[in-house]
N, C-alpha and C positions, 0 to 999 in steps of 0.2 A: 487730144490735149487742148486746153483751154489756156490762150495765155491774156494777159491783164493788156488792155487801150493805153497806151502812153498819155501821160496825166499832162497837158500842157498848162495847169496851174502851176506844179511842181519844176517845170520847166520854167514859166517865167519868175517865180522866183526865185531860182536858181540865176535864173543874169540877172536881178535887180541886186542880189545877195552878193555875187561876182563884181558887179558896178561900184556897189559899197564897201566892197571890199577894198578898192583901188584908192578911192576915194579917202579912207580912213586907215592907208596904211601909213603915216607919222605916225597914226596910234600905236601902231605893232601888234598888239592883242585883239581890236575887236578885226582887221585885218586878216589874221589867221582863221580865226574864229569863223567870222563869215565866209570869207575864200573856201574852208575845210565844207560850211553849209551847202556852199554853191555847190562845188563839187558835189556832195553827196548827194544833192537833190537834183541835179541833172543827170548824173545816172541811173539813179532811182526812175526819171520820168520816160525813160525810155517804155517801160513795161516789160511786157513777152517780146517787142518787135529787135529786131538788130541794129534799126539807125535810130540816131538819136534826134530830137526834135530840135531844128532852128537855134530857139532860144535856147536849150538844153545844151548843147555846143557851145553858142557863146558864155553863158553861165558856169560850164566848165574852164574855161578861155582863161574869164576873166577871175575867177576862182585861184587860179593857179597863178596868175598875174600880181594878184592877189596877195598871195601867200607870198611869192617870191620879193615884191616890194617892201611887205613889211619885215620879213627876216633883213634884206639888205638897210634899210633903216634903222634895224638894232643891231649889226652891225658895224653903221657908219657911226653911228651916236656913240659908242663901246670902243670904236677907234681912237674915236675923237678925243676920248675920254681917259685914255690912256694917252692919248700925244699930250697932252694936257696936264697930266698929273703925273702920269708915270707908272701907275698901279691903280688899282680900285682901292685898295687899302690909304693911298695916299688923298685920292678925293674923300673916301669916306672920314679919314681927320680933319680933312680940310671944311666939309661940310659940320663936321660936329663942330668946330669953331665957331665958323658962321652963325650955328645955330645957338651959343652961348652952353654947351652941354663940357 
């Protein structure tokens, strides 16, 4: 059997993708997004072998860190936002106001 070199490009960026992830989770979206990246491209960079490379570990790490921070900030903004208003229905009139519609 022939199995594939673990790619350590795909590994480092997999934690540079995991870092940005952390980084940009106020965003929410591009958070996910890249966290989902890291992840997948740190297991990917494993290859045929069984352990994972360095970066590849941390890339998943922070992937998941990732992910997890930005759900908890569309969470807490969506808390917020109902102590606030009391419904989404009730910002969303409040906001049409605001906006003269």
């Amino acid at each position: 059997m022939e199995y594939r070199q673990p790619s350590a490009v795909m590994a480092r960026w997999s934690m540079i993708l995991g870092i940005i992830a952390i980084v940009t989770s106020p965003c929410i979206l591009p958070a996910v997004v890249l966290g989902a990246l890291a992840i997948i491209l740190g297991l990917l960079s494993r290859g045929g072998q069984l352990k994972l490379p360095t970066p590849a570990i941390t890339g998943v790490i922070t992937g998941v860190l990732g992910i997890i921070s930005g759900a908890s900030c569309f969470i807490a903004g969506y808390t917020m936002l109902i102590e606030q208003y009391g419904s989404y229905e009730n910002f969303m009139n409040e906001y049409m106001k605001l906006m003269g519609y």
